[in-house]
Every structure is written in structure tokens, then in C-alpha cells.
C-alpha positions as semicolon CSV with decimal commas, in nm:
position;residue;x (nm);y (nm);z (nm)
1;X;5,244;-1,024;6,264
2;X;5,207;-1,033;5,863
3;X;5,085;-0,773;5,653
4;X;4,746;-0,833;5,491
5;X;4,794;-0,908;5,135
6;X;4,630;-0,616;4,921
7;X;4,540;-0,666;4,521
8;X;4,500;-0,467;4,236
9;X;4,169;-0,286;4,240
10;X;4,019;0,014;4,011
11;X;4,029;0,233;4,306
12;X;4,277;0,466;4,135
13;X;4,100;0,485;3,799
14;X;3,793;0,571;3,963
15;X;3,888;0,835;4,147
16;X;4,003;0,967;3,807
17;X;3,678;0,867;3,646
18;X;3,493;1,067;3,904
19;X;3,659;1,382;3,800
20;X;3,556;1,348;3,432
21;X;3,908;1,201;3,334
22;X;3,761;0,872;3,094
23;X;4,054;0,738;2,947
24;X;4,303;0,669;3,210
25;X;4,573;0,470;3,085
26;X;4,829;0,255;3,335
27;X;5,142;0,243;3,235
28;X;5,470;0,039;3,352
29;X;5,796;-0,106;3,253
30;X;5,992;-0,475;3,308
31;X;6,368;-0,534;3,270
32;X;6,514;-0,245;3,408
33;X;6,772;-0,519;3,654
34;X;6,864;-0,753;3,350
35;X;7,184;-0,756;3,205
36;X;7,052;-0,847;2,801
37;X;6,836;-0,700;2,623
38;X;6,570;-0,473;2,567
39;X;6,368;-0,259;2,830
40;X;6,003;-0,291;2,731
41;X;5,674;-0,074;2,860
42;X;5,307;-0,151;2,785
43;X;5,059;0,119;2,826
44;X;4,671;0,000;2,945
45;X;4,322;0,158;2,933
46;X;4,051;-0,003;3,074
47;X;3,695;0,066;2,961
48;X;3,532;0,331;3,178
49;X;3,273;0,142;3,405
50;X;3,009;0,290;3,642
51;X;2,979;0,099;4,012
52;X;2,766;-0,182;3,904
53;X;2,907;-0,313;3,569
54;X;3,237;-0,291;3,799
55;X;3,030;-0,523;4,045
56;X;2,993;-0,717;3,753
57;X;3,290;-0,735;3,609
58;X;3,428;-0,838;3,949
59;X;3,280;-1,148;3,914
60;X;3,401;-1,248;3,620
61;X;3,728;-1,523;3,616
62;X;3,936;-1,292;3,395
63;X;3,890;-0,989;3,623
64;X;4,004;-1,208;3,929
65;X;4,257;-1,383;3,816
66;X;4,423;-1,016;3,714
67;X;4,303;-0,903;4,025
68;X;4,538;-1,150;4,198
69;X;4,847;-1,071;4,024
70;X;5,061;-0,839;4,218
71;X;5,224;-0,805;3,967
72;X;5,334;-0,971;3,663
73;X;5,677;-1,085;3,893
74;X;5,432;-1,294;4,105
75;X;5,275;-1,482;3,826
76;X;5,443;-1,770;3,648
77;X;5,508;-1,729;3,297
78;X;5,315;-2,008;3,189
79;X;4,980;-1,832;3,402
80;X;5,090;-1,501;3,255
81;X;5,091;-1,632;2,899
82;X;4,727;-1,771;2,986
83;X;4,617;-1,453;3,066
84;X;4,781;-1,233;2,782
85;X;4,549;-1,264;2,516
86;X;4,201;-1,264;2,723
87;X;4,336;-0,961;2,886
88;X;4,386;-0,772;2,554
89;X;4,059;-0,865;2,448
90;X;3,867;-0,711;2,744
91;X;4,088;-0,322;2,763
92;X;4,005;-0,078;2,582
93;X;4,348;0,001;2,409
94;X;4,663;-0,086;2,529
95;X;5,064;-0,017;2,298
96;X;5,367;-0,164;2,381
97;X;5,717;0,001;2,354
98;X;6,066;-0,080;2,400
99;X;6,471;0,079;2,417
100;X;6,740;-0,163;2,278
101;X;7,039;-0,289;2,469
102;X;7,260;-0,049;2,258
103;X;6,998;0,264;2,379
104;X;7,043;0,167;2,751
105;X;7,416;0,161;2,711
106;X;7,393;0,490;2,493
107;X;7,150;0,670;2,798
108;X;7,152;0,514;3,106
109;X;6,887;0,219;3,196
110;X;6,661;0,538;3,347
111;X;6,639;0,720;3,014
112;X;6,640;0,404;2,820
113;X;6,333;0,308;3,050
114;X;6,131;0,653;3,002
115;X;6,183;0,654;2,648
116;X;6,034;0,306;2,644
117;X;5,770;0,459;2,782
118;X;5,711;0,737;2,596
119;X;5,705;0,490;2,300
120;X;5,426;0,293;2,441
121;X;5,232;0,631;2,493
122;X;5,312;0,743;2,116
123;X;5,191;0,398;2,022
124;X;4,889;0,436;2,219
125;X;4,583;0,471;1,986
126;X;4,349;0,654;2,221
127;X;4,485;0,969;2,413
128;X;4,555;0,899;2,768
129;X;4,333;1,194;2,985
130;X;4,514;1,111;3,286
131;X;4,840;0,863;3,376
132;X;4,867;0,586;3,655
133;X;5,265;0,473;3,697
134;X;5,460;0,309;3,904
135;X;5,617;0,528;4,171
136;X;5,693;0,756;3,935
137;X;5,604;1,032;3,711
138;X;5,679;1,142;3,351
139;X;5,714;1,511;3,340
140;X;5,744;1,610;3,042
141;X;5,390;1,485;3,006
142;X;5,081;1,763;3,010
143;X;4,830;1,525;3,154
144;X;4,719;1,426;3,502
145;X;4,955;1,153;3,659
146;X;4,955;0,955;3,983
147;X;5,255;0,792;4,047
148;X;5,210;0,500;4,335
149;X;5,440;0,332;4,518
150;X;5,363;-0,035;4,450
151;X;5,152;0,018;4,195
152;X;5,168;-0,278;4,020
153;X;5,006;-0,445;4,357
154;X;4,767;-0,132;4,338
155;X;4,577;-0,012;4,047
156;X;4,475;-0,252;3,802
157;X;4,541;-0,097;3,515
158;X;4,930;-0,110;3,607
159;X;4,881;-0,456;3,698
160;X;4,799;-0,523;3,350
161;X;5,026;-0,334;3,167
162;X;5,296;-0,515;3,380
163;X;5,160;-0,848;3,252
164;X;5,164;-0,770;2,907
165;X;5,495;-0,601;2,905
166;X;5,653;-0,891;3,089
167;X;5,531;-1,140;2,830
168;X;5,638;-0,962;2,541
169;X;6,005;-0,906;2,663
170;X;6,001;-1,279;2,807
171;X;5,888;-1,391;2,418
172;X;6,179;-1,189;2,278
173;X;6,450;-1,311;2,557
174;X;6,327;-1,654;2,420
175;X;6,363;-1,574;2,059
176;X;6,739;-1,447;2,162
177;X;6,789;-1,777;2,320
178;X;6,747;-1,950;1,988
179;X;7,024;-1,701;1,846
180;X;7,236;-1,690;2,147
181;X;7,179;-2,031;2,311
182;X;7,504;-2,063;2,570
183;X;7,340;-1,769;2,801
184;X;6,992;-1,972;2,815
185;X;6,803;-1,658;2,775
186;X;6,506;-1,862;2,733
187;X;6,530;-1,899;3,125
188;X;6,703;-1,649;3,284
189;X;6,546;-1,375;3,060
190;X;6,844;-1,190;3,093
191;X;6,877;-1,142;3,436
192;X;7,207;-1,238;3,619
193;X;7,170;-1,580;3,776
194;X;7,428;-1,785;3,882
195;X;7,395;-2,003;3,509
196;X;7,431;-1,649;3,322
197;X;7,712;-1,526;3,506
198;X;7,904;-1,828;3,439
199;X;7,801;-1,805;3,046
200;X;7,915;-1,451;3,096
201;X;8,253;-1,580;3,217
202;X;8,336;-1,849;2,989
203;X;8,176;-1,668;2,681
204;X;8,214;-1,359;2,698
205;X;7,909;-1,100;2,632
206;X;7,671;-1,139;2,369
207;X;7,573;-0,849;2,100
208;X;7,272;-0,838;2,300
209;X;7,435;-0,770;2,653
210;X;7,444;-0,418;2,787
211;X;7,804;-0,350;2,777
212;X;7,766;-0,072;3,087
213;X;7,589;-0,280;3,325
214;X;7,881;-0,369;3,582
215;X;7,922;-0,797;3,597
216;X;7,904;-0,771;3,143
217;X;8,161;-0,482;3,150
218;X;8,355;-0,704;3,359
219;X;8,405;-1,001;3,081
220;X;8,446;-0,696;2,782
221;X;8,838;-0,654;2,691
222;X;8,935;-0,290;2,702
């Protein structure tokens, strides 16, 4: 027997809607597993809708076609640079952020990853009221937070702020690929396929790699 498929819905940010929290902001992160560069966040508010502009809005091509992304690993690149700049045109507010290759090596990939986050959030131009994440929390924050397991498959908002933080790190991996062409960045986006590892071997790593991520430490001299 399979599991029925589920999509991202606004069932989360309405329950937080409901009790008076407006601006709830998803937030989430992409390139945590890669072994190049940066770990980048995005941080998304949706407009606060009542039940039947959501009816609405549920109609409407953009909505579904973000309702059907899982998340943004599910979608092609070339569908999730279609949807990229219709979706930032119908949120409310949205900020990227990002921790460099030599800030993951400096703190670990989990700091490096929070304090992507927390970038997004500074960048953010409306204050959140309450926070949706991915199966975590951040708590150092003073605000409401709901972290969900899968949410990226979940709550909408994540949904989206996985889609446009996946297409801004895949848009620098490519402009690295132009600067760094034997690891075909452009491609792999970092991450260690059987094509990078081989670059990694032959080459040696990059100024981009992160040096304390086990198969690049591996090719560094001592």
C-alpha cells in the first residue's frame, strides 16, 4: 500500500492567523549536504487571507503549481526558475540570506545554517509575528515558532521559501562554474556526485570547497 501524496497547504499559517498572529513568515534552508559553497535561507510571508480569498486564490495557476511542489528538491530547476519571479510578486515580503564555505568550515554546517537563517530574518523587511520551519526551531528567537517535520511538503509558506532559496544558491553554483569549470558546478551544484568526486580527485579542492566536509578533506595535503 502507498502513502497518499499530501501538498503544501496554508493550514499552518492559518491556525496562526486565527490567533491574531498576521505576519507569519516560513522560513527554510538548501545546501546543508553539498560539499561547495554557500548555505543559503529565504524567509517568506504570505499575505494574510480570510477563507474565501484563500478559495480564491486556490484557483489560481500560480497558487497550484506551488501547491504541488513538495518541495523545491521535487521540482526541476528549469520549473523552479519559472516559478521564482511570479512567486515573489504575489508574497508579501520575503529576504534571502546566506553563510560562506569558509563560515561552515569556521562553525560547523549547523551553525553556518542558523546563521543563514538568522540573516534572512535580519533581512526581512516586515517583522515576522510568528515562525514556520522545517523540523526545527530557532531559539534564540522571542516569537512564536512551529517547527514541522516535512515542512517543506507541509505549509506553504516553507514550500516557497525552499523554492526561492534553492534558485538563488543554484544561480550562484552556476556563476562558480564559470570560475571553477573542472567541478561542473553548474550541474552538480556542489553536491558530491560521482563527476565531482572524480574532479575532486584529479583536481584537488577548489577555494570554494568546504575543506571540513569529509570526501574534500580527503584530496587537501596536510
Amino acid at each position: 500500500m502507498y502513502a497518499q501524496k499530501t501538498f503544501p497547504s496554508l493550514e499552518y499559517e492559518r491556525a496562526f492567523w486565527r490567533d491574531g498572529f498576521l505576519h507569519v513568515a516560513g522560513l527554510d534552508e538548501v545546501g546543508r549536504g553539498a560539499l561547495a559553497g554557500p548555505v543559503v535561507a529565504a524567509v517568506v510571508i504570505f499575505p494574510h487571507v480570510d477563507d474565501k480569498i484563500a478559495r480564491d486564490w486556490m484557483n489560481a495557476e500560480l497558487f497550484r503549481a506551488i501547491a504541488r511542489a513538495n518541495d523545491s528538491k521535487l521540482l526541476t530547476e528549469k520549473a523552479r526558475e519559472k516559478l521564482f519571479e511570479p512567486l515573489r510578486e504575489c508574497i508579501k515580503a520575503y529576504a534571502i540570506g546566506s553563510a560562506s564555505h569558509d563560515e561552515i568550515d569556521a562553525l560547523n554546517i549547523a551553525r553556518a545554517s542558523r546563521l543563514a537563517m538568522y540573516r534572512a530574518l535580519d533581512a526581512l523587511a516586515i517583522c515576522p509575528d510568528a515562525l514556520l520551519l522545517d523540523a526545527l526551531i530557532l531559539p534564540e528567537l522571542a516569537i512564536p515558532q512551529q517547527g514541522i517535520i516535512h515542512g517543506d511538503a507541509l505549509a506553504l509558506s516553507i514550500a516557497a521559501a525552499s523554492i526561492l532559496a534553492k534558485v538563488t544558491r543554484d544561480r550562484i553554483l552556476r556563476d562558480l562554474d564559470a570560475q571553477f569549470p573542472a567541478y561542473h558546478f553548474a550541474q552538480n551544484k556542489g553536491y558530491g556526485t560521482r563527476e565531482h568526486l572524480r574532479a575532486l580527485r584529479e583536481f584537488g579542492a577548489s577555494p570554494v570547497h568546504r575543506k571540513s566536509f569529509a570526501p574534500v578533506k580527503l584530496t587537501c595535503p596536510e
